[in-house]
C-alpha positions, 0 to 999 in steps of 0.5 A, a space after each residue: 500500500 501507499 506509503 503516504 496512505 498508510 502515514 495518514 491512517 497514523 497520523 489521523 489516529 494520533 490526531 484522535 488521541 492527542 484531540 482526546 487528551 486536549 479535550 480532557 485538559 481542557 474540562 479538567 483546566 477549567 474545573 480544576 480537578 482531574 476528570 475523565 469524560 466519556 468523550 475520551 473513551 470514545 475518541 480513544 476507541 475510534 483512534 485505536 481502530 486506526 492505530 490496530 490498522 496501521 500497526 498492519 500496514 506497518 508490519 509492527 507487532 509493538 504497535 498491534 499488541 498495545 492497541 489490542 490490550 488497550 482496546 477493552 479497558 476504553 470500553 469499560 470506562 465508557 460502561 463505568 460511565 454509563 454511557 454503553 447502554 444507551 449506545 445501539 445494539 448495533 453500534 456495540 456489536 461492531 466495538 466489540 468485534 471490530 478487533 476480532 475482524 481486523 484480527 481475522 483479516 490479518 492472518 486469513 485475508 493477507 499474507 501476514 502471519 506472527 512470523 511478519 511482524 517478529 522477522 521484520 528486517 527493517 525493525 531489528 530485535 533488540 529495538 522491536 523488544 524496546 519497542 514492545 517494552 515501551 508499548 507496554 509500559 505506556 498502556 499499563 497505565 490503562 490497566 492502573 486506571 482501570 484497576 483504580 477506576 473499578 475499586 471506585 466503581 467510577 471513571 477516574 485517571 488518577 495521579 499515577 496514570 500520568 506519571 507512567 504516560 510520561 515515562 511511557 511516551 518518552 520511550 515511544 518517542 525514542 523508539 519512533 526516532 530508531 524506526 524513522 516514524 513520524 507518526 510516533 514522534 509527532 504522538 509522544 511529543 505534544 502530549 507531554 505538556 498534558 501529562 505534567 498539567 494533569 498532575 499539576 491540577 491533581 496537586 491543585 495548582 491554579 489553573 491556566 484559565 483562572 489567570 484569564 481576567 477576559 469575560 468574553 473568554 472566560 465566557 467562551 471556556 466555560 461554553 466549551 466545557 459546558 459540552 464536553 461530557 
């Protein structure tokens, strides 16, 4: 396939999960605690899709194994936040199997197989075990919010999530500069600003926003916030 196409597929995924993560800095800025929207969990699932679909193109078995052990934990959230049900049958029918049929088609519909992605030329041992490792360490912090998240019985991203996004995304970042991935670079570099305000606003440092003496801003953030659920 294109080599151009199958970028763009990256990128419009890391557009979905950079515009989730602004989205959750920007509710959380403005009301000055951490919080977790359901919008985030249904950002994340769409770029995930994404994510699973160019980890194929890109023969990159780091990539396919983080979006598929993250893929549920979004869907959980968006049960914790009540927000599954009233979604349509349909609709969850197709969230749940999309993986299983991406799956499917990888080693039935192409000439993919595990060995592909394991014996990939371009993408040596040492860094592809790097790669997973990093992978790995970046999506355990779903697994942490979940687990912290279903004790509470509540949605929540807790301090913690945040200190592992950060040693997460650093490595993905160094792992992206090894393997020429401007998709990866371009993630792991603009979410950091994120991460460190999440844990600011956790420890209740006073928001960015509150410094704004405009009313017709402060009008127009507190709009913006009033629709993001």
């Amino acid at each position: 396939m294109d080599q151009i196409l199958v970028i763009s597929i990256g990128f419009i995924a890391q557009v979905l999960f950079f515009g989730r993560t602004i989205i959750q800095w920007f509710k959380s800025e403005h009301e000055g605690k951490v919080l977790s929207p359901t919008l985030f969990w249904k950002i994340s699932l769409m770029g995930s899709i994404l994510m699973l679909t160019y980890g194929i193109l890109r023969q990159d078995a780091a990539i396919l194994i983080g979006q598929i052990l993250v893929y549920f934990i979004y869907v959980r959230n968006i049960q914790l936040k009540n927000d599954w049900l009233p979604m349509s049958p349909v609709l969850r029918m197709v969230i749940l199997t999309t993986p299983v049929f991406i799956l499917a088609y990888l080693f039935f519909g192409t000439s993919y197989s595990l060995a592909t992605f394991f014996h990939n030329e371009s993408n040596p041992l040492p860094l592809m075990v790097w790669g997973i490792t990093a992978q790995i360490i970046f999506i355990s912090r779903f697994f942490y919010q979940w687990i912290y998240s279903e004790n509470r019985k509540e949605s929540i991203l807790p301090v913690g999530f945040w200190i592992i996004s950060i040693v997460g995304s650093s490595m993905n970042f160094i792992y992206g500069l090894f393997r020429l991935d401007p998709v990866l670079m371009a993630a792991h570099s603009f979410g950091m600003f994120v991460y460190l305000r999440n844990i600011l606003i956790h420890y209740n440092k006073k928001s960015l926003f509150s410094r704004f003496d405009i009313p017709l801003i402060n009008k127009i953030i507190a709009r913006i916030s009033g629709k993001i659920k």
